[in-house]
DRENDO-1510 file (C-alpha; in Angstrom, 1 decimal, always signed):
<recs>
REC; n; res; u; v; w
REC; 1; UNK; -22.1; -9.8; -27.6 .
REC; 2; UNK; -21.0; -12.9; -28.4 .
REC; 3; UNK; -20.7; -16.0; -26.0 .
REC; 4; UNK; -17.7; -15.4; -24.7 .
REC; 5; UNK; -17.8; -12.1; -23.9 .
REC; 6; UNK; -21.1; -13.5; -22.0 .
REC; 7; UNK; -19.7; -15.5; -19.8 .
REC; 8; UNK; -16.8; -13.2; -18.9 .
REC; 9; UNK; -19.8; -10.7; -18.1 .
REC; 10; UNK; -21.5; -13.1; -16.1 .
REC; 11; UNK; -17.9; -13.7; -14.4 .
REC; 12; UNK; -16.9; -10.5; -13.3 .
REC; 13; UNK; -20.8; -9.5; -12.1 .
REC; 14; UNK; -20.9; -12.8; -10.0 .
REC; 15; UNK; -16.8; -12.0; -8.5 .
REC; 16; UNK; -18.5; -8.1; -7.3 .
REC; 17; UNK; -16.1; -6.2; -9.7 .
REC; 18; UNK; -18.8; -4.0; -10.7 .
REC; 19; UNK; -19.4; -3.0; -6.9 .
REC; 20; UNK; -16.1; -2.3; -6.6 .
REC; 21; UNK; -16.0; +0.5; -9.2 .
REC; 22; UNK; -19.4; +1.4; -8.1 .
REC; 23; UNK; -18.0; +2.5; -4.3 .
REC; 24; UNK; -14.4; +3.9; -5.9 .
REC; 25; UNK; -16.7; +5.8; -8.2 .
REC; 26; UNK; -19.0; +7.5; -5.0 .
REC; 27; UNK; -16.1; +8.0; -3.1 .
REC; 28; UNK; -14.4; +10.4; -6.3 .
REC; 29; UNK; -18.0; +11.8; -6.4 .
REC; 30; UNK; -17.5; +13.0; -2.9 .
REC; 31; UNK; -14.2; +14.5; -4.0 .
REC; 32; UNK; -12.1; +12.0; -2.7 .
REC; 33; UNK; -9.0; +11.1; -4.4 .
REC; 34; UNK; -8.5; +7.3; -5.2 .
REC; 35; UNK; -7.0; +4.3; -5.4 .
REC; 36; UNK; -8.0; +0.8; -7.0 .
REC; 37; UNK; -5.9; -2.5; -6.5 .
REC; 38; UNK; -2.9; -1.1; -4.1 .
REC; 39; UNK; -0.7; -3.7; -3.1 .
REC; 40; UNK; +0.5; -4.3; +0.6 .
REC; 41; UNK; +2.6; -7.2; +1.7 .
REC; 42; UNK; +1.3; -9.4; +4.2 .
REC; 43; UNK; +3.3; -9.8; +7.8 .
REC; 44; UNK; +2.6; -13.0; +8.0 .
REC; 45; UNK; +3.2; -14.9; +4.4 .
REC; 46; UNK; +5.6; -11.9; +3.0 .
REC; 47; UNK; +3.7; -12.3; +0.0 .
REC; 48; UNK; +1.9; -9.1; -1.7 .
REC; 49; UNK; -2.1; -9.1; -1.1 .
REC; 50; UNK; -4.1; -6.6; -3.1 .
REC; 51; UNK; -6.5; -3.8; -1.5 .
REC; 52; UNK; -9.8; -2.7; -3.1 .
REC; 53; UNK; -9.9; +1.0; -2.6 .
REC; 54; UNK; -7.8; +3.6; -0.7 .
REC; 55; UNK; -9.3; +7.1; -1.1 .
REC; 56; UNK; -8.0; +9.9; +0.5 .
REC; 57; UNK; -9.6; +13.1; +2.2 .
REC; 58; UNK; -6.7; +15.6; +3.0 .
REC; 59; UNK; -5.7; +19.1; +3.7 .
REC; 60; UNK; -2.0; +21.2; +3.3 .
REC; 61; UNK; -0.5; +23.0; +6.0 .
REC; 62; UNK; +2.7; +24.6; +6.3 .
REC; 63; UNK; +4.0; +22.2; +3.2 .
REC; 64; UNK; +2.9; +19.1; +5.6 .
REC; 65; UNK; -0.4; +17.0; +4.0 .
REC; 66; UNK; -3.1; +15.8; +6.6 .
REC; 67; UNK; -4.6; +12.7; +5.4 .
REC; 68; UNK; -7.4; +10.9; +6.4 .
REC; 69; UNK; -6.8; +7.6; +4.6 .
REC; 70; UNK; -9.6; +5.6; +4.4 .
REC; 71; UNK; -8.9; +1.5; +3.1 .
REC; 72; UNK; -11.3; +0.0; +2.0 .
REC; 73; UNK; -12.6; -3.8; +1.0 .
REC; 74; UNK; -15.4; -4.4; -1.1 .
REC; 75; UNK; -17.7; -7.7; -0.6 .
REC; 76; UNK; -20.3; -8.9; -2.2 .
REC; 77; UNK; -22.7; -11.1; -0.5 .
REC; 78; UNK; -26.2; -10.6; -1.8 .
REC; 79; UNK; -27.7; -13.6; -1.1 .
REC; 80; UNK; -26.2; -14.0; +2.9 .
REC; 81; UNK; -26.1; -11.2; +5.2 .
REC; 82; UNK; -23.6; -10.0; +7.2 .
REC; 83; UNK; -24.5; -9.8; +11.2 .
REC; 84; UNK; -22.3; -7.7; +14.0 .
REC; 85; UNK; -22.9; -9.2; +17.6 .
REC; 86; UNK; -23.7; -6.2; +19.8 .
REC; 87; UNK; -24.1; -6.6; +23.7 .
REC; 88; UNK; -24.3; -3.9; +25.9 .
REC; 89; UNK; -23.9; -5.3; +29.1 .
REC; 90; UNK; -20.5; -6.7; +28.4 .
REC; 91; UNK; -17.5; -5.0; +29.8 .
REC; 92; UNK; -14.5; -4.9; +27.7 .
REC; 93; UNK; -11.2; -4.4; +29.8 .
REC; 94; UNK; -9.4; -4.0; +26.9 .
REC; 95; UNK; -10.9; -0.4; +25.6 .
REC; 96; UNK; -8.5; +1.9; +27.3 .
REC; 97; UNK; -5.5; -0.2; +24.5 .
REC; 98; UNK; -7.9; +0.8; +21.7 .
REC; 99; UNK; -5.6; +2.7; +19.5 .
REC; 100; UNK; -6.8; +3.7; +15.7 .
REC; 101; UNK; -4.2; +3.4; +13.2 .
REC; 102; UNK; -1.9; +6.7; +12.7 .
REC; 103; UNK; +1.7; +7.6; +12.0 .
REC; 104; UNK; +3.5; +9.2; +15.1 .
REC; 105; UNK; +2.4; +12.9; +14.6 .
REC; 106; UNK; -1.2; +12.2; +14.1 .
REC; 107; UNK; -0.9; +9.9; +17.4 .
REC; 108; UNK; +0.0; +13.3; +18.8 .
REC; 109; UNK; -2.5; +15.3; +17.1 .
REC; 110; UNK; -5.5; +13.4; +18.2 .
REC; 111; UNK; -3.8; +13.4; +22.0 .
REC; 112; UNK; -4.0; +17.7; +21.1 .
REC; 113; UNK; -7.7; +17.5; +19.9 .
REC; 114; UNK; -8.8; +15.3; +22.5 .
REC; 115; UNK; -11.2; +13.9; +19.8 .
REC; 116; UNK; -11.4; +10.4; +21.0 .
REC; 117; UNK; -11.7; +11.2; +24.7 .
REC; 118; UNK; -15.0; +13.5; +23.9 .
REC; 119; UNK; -16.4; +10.6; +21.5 .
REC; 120; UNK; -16.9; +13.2; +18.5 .
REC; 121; UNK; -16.3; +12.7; +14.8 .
REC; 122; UNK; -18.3; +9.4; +15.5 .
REC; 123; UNK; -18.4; +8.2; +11.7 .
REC; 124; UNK; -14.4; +8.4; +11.4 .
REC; 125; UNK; -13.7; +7.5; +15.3 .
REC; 126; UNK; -17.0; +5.2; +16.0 .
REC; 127; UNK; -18.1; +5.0; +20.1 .
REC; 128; UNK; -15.8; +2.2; +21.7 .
REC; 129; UNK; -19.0; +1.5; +23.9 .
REC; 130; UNK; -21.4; +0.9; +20.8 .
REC; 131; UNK; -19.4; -1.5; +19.0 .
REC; 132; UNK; -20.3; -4.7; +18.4 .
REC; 133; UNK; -18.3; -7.7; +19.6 .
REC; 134; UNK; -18.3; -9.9; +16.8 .
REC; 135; UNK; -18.8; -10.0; +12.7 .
REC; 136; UNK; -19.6; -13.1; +10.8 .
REC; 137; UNK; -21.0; -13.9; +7.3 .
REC; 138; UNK; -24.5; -15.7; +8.1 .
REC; 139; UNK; -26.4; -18.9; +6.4 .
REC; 140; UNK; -23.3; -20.0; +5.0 .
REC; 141; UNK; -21.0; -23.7; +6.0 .
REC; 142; UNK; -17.6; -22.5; +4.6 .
REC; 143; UNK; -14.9; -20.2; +5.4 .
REC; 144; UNK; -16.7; -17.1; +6.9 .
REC; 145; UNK; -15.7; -13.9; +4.5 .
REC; 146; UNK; -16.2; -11.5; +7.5 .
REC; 147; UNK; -13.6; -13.0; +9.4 .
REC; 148; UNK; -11.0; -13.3; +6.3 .
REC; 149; UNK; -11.7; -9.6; +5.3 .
REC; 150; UNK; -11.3; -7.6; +8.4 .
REC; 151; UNK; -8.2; -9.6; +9.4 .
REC; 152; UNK; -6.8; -8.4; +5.8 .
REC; 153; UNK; -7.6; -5.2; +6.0 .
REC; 154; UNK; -6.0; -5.0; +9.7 .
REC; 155; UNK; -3.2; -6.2; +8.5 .
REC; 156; UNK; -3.1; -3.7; +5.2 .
REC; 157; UNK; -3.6; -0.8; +7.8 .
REC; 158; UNK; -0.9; -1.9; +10.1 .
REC; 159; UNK; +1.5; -2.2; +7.4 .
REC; 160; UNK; +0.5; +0.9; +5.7 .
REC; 161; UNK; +1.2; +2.6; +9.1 .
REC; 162; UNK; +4.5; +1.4; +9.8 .
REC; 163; UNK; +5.9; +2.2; +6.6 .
REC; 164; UNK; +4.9; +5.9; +6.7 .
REC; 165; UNK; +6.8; +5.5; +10.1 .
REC; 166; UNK; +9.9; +4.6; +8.7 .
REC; 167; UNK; +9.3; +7.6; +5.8 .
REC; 168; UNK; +10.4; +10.7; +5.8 .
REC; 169; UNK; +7.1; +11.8; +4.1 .
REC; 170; UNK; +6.0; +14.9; +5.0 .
REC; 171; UNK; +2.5; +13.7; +6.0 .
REC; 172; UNK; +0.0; +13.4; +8.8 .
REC; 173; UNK; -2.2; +10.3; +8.5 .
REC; 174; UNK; -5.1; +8.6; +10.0 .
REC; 175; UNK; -6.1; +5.3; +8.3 .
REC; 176; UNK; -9.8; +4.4; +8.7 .
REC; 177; UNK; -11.0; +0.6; +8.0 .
REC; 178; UNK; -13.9; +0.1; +6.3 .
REC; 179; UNK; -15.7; -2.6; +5.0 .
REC; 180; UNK; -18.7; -2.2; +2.6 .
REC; 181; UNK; -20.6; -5.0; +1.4 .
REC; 182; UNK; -23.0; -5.4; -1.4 .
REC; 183; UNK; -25.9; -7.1; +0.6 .
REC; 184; UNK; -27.7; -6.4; +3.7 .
REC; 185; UNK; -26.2; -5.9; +7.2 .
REC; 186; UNK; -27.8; -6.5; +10.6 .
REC; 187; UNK; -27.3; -5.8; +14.2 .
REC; 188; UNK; -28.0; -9.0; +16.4 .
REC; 189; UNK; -28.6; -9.1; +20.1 .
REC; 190; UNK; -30.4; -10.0; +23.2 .
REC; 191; UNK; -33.5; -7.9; +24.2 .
REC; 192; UNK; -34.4; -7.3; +27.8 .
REC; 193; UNK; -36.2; -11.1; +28.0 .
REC; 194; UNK; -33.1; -12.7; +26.7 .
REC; 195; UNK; -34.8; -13.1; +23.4 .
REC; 196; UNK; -32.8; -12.4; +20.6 .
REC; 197; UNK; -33.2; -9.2; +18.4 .
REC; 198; UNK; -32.0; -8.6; +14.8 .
REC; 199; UNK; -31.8; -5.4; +13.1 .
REC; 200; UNK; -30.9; -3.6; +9.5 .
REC; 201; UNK; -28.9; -1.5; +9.6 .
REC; 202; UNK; -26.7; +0.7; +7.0 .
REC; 203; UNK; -23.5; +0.4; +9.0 .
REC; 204; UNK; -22.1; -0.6; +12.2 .
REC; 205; UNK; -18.6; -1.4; +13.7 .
REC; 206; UNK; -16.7; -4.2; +15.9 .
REC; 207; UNK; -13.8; -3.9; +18.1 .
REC; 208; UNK; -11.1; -6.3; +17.4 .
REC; 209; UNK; -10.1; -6.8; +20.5 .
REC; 210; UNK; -6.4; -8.0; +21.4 .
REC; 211; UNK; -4.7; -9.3; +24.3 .
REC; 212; UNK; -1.6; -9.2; +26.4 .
REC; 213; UNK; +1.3; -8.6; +24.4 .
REC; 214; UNK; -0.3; -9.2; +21.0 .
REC; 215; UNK; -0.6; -5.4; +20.3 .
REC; 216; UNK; -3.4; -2.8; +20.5 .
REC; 217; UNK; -7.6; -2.9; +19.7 .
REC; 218; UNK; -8.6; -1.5; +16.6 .
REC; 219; UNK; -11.9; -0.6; +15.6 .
REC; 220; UNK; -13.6; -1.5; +12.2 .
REC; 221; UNK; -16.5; +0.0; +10.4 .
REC; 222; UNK; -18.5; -2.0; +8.3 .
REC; 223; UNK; -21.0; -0.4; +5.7 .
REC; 224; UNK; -23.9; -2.2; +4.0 .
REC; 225; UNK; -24.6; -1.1; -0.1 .
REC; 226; UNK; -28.3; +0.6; +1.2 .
REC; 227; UNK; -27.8; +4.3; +1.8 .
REC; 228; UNK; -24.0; +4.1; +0.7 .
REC; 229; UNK; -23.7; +7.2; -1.5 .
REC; 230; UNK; -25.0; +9.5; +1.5 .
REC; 231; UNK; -23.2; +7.4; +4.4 .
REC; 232; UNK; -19.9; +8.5; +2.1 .
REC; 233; UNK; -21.5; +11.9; +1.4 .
REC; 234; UNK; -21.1; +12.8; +5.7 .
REC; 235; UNK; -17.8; +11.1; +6.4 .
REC; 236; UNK; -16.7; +13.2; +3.6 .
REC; 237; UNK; -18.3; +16.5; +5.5 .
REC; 238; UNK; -16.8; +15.1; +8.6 .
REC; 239; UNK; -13.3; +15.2; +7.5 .
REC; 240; UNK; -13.5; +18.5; +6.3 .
REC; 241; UNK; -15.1; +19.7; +9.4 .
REC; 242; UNK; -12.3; +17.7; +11.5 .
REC; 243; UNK; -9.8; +20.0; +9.1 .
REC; 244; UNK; -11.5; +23.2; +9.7 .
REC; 245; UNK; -12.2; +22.5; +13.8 .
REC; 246; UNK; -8.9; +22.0; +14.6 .
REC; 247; UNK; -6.9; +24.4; +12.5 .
REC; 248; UNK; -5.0; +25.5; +15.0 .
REC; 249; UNK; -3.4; +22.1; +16.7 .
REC; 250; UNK; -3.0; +21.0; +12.7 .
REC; 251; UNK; -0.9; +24.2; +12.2 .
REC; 252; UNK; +1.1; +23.1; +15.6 .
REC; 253; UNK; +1.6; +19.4; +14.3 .
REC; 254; UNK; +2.8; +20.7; +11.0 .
REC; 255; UNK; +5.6; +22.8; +12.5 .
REC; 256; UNK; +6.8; +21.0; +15.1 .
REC; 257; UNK; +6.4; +17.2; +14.0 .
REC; 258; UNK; +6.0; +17.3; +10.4 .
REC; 259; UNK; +7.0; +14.3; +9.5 .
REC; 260; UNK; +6.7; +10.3; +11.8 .
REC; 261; UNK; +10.6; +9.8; +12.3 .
REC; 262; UNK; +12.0; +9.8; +15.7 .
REC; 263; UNK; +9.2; +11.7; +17.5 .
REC; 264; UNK; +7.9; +10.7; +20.7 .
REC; 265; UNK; +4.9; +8.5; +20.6 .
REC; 266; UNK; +2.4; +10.3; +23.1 .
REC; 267; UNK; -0.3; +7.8; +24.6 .
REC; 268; UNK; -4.4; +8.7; +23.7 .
</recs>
């Protein structure tokens, strides 16, 4: 290898490409189907911004495809830790607007499943009351990648949704945020003495929580590198299960709203 072919090396290791392929490559392990470098266009600047992964986890009924959608942005932060701010004494008067990210007709199929009302599924619909309230990048004095990331990948899923919306796609889809960093991940709070706790964990979530008329909560999940390959293994097993538990209000969805236009959006 000559020098140049060195420093490009060195390049792409230190920008976290490799990680990239690394997670696209666990998630087709798992049987996912997948997607590297899909382009959305941002609300904000119209311009088009580039996702890391989408990988897909779907079933067919009745000619209608069931997706969980999973988007995905890879970080790598090795040498600064990411930290979620848990407390849970706070009460959050915004948690009954939480809303996950679906078309119309999976709106209405989680309303028939009551899946989010019974808190199950809790890797691909994480507990409202056990998220933390804040993400930031730590032991660094620059713009904070935490915050950059998840408001791009909020804004990927939103547009992602709306679009299917205006489709006439025969599809069902749930769109799960993730973001999995190369690095180490904690979970910071205050113990019973007020003295402050800090934890490793392998992954944990945060509720971005909106106000007023700005639009609904969404939850986020953020995974550290540790333990990745089986954390991807048993949201794989969930979606499956989530398929195979609720056959029967699938099958209903599928004939009655099987595609997002014009159907009424039922509140959760």
């Amino acid at each position: 290898m000559n020098d140049l072919e060195n420093k490009v090396k060195k390049w792409i290791l230190k920008n976290g490409y490799p990680f990239e392929m690394k997670v696209a490559n666990f998630f087709k392990k798992a049987d996912f189907k997948v997607s590297q470098s899909v382009l959305y266009r941002d609300e904000d600047s119209s311009k088009l911004r580039e996702l890391d992964i989408i990988s897909y986890s779907n079933t067919v009924i009745n000619n209608v495809w069931f997706n969980f959608t999973f988007v995905v942005e890879c970080k790598k932060s090795t040498d600064k830790p990411w930290v979620v701010f848990k407390n849970d004494n706070l009460h959050n008067p915004q948690l009954e607007r939480y809303k996950p990210f679906t078309t119309r007709n999976a709106e209405i199929l989680l309303n028939k499943t009551k899946v989010l009302k019974e808190n199950k599924f809790e890797l691909l619909f994480p507990n409202l009351f056990g998220a933390g309230f804040n993400l930031v990048t730590s032991l660094g004095q620059t713009k904070d990648l935490a915050y950059s990331s998840t408001t791009s990948l909020l804004k990927a899923c939103k547009y992602l949704t709306e679009k299917f919306n205006e489709s006439k796609s025969r599809s069902c889809n749930i769109y799960i945020p993730l973001i999995i960093i190369e690095g180490i991940l904690y979970e910071s709070f205050l113990d019973k003495k007020d003295d402050l706790e800090l934890k490793e964990v392998d992954y944990s979530s945060i509720l971005n929580t909106k106000v007023f008329s700005e639009g609904d909560s969404n939850i986020i999940t953020i995974v550290s590198s540790k333990n990745l390959e089986n954390f991807i293994d048993r949201v794989k097993e969930d979606t499956l299960l989530f398929f195979k538990t609720y056959k029967k209000e699938i099958e209903e969805v599928s004939l009655s709203h099987p595609t997002s236009t014009k159907v009424k959006s039922i509140s959760i």
